[in-house]
N, C-alpha and C positions, 0 to 999 in steps of 0.2 A: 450433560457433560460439555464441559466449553473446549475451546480451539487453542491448536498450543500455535505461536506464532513464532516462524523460522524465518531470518533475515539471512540474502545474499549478502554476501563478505563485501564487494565493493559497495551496496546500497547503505551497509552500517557505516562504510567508511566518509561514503558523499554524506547520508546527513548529520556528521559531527563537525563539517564545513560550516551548515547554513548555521546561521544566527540562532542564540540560543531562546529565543522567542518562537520563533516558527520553529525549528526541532522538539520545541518541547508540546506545542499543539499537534503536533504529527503524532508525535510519540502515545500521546493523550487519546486521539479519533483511533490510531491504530489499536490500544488497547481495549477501548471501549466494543473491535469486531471480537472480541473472542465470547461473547454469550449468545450475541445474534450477530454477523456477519453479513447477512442478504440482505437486510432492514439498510442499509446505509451502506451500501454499493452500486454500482451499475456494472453490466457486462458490457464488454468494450465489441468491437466489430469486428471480423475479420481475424482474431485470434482467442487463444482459449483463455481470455485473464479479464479482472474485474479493474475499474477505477473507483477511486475515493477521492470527496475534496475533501481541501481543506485549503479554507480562503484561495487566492491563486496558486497553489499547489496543488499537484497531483500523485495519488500513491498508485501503484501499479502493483496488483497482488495475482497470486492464484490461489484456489482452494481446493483443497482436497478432501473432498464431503467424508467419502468412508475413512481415514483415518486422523480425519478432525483438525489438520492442517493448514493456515493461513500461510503463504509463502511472499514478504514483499521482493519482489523484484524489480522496483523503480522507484526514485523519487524524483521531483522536480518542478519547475516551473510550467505552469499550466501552457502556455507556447511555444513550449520544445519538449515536452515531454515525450510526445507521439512521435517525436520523429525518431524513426531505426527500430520500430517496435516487430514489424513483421520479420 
């Protein structure tokens, strides 16, 4: 069974900002976690959420194993992304 993937309202809103190049490889890496999800993340430190690259970008998600739930809550440039995350 794959991952159904649930976007925070202001993260759909920031990435219909970035360029429609990089929104759509986002869009693209984000789909690709909904079969295997942990193959192509990392756990971040200090809080309960995973990063994803893609090129200097970074997605900020949570997952929720028992009800199959990928949640992004971040997107951005890889040198501001982490800050205000705790």
């Amino acid at each position: 069974m794959s991952y159904k993937i649930v976007w925070d309202k202001k993260t759909k809103e920031a990435i219909q900002k970035f360029p429609f190049v990089i929104s759509s490889r986002i869009y693209k890496k984000i789909n690709e976690l909904v079969e295997e999800p942990f193959s192509k993340i990392r756990r971040l430190k200090g809080i309960n959420a995973f990063k994803l690259r893609v090129g200097d970008y970074r997605v900020i998600l949570s997952i929720d194993v028992q009800n199959k739930i990928i949640c992004v809550l971040k997107i951005g440039h890889r040198k501001n992304i982490y800050d205000n995350l705790k």
